[in-house]
C-alpha positions, 0 to 999 in steps of 0.5 A: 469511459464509465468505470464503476468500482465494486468494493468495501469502502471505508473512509479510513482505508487506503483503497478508498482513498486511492479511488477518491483520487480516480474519481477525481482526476477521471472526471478532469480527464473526461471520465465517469468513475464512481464507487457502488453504493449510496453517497456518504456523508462522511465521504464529500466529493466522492461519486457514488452510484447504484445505476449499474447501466449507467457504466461499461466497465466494473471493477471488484476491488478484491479485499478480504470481506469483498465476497461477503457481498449481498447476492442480490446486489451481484446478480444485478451487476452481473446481468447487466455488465458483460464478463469480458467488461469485468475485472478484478482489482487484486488488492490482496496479491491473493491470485498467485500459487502458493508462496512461503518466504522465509518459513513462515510468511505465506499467502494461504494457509491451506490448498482449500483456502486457495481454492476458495479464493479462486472461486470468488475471483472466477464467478465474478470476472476472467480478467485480473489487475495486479498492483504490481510492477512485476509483469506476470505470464498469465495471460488472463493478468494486467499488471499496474502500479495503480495507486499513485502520488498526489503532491497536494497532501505533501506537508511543507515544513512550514505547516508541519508539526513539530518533530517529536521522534527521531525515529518513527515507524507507523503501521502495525505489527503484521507480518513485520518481525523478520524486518523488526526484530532480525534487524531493525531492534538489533541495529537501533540498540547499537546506536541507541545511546546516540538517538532521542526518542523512538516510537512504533505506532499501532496495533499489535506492538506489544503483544498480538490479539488473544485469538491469534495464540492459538491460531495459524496466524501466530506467527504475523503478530510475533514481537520481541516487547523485551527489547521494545521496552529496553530500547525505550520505544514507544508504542502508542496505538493506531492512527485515523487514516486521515492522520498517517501522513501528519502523524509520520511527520512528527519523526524526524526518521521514518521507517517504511516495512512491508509484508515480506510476501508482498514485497516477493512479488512486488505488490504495490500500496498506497504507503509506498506513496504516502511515505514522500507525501510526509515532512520526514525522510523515509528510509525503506526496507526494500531491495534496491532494485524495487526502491529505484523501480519505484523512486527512480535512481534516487530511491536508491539512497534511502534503503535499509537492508544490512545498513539500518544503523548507518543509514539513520544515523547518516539521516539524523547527521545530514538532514539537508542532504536527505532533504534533497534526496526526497526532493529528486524523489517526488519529482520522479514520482511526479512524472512517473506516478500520478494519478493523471497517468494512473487513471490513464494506464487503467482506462488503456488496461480496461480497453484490453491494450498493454499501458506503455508505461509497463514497456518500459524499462523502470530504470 
């Protein structure tokens, strides 16, 4: 199958590198997969295309700028792939009725948003991937974990850097107070006097942008910057994409949130994979039914809700425990989640069949 991706790519961003790594293991698989566009420099390896006849199936990776696209450019993709060969990757869990969790996180902030959105999705295809592993009862919906695990990014002690932080959470402050400031800062101050240094890596930790004070977004940037200073975390700023993996190697611990919308309707990310790729142990703010959905039964271990300050100090205490817990949980996401098996589910997927794998039971 020839299967043309239509996105933002940015070497930088997770979707891009998730591509990358379909592209790749397509073409050992006997498939043509490209992303449209020209080639890139800062992009080796990766297989650009503009023949758009060239390829029988196109799939509109769906971020924020994605509709900002050039007309021009979606014309000639639309005269030239017929719809029913047309998908929407929804990267952004954007087609979904609107969702509130917990007062404040939501999807879209109005019904004309909604609206809008669903205008993108409509002109452009009938037929939506999810990357999710919920299943959905839209029958216009194939549900996919999509983004896997690569074994050959996973950091061996050997050649990791050297541990500068117990506890590490990477990412930035959007969406993530409930998780942070309910329950995360309150658990660290208990046991702050038994733990070294503590750091929040990327934007927003100490404050959000000025525009967002007076706008519906407000409350995605909300922190509590008292208690980061008193518990004595550091805040440096964002990481390159080509560094998250190294940089969540240097803490012992790290922390792994998600949006709560995100993780309500079980929508996947390359961080979910990223995490086991580090030389750390990763303790997850997730139900553990999703964690062992995901990781397999040793998944369970590693989750947080109502447990943060037990769980950590349990990790800092009996490192080569956890080690092995890791360990058991690569090899589930070996077997269950690399991309040999993710471009496969999709090749089926785009056929118009149900891959097996969303058959069975993910216990």
């Amino acid at each position: 199958m020839n299967i043309l991706f239509v996105m933002e790519h940015r070497v930088n961003a997770g979707n891009t590198h998730a591509v990358a790594n379909y592209v790749r293991v397509g073409e050992s698989l006997g498939h043509t997969i490209a992303i449209y566009g020209e080639p890139q420099s800062s992009m080796p390896g990766v297989r650009f295309s503009t023949n758009v006849r060239s390829f029988n199936r196109v799939i509109y990776l769906f971020e924020s700028n994605l509709h900002q696209r050039k007309r021009l450019q979606d014309v000639t993709l639309l005269a030239s792939v017929p719809r029913e060969h047309r998908f929407i990757l929804d990267a952004d869990a954007k087609f979904n009725p609107t969702i509130v969790i917990d007062g404040y996180d939501r999807n879209y902030q109005s019904d004309r948003e909604r609206t809008e959105w669903l205008q993108f999705y409509e002109a452009l295809a009938d037929r939506i991937i999810k990357p999710s592993i919920a299943p959905s009862d839209d029958p216009r919906v194939t549900t996919l974990p999509f983004f896997g695990f690569n074994p050959e990014l996973v950091v061996e002690p050997s050649s990791a850097p050297v541990k500068r932080y117990d506890v590490l959470h990477v990412g930035h402050n959007w969406w993530r107070w409930k998780d942070v400031v309910g329950e995360i800062l309150p658990a660290l101050e208990r046991i702050r006097d038994q733990l070294g240094e503590i750091a929040f890596t990327g934007l927003w930790w100490e404050g959000g942008p000025e525009w967002a004070k007076t706008s519906e977004l407000e409350p995605a940037f909300r922190t509590d910057v008292d208690a980061l200073h008193r518990l004595r975390v550091q805040t440096p700023g964002p990481v390159p994409y080509s560094d998250v993996i190294r940089t969540m190697s240097t803490g012992r611990v790290n922390i792994f949130t998600q949006r709560p919308y995100l993780a309500h309707v079980k929508h996947l990310t390359l961080r979910y994979y990223e995490e086991f790729c580090a030389d750390t142990i990763p303790l997850l703010m997730l139900e553990t039914e999703l964690a062992e959905a995901v990781y397999g039964p040793a998944g369970r271990e590693l989750t947080l809700p109502g447990r943060v300050a037990e769980k950590v100090l349990d990790a800092l205490r009996r490192p080569d425990h956890y080690r092995q817990v890791v360990a058991d949980v690569r090899r589930y996401l070996v077997a269950h989640h690399a991309y040999t098996r993710r471009v496969e589910e999709l090749v089926v997927a785009l056929d118009g069949e149900v891959p097996e794998m969303l058959l069975e039971d993910p216990r």
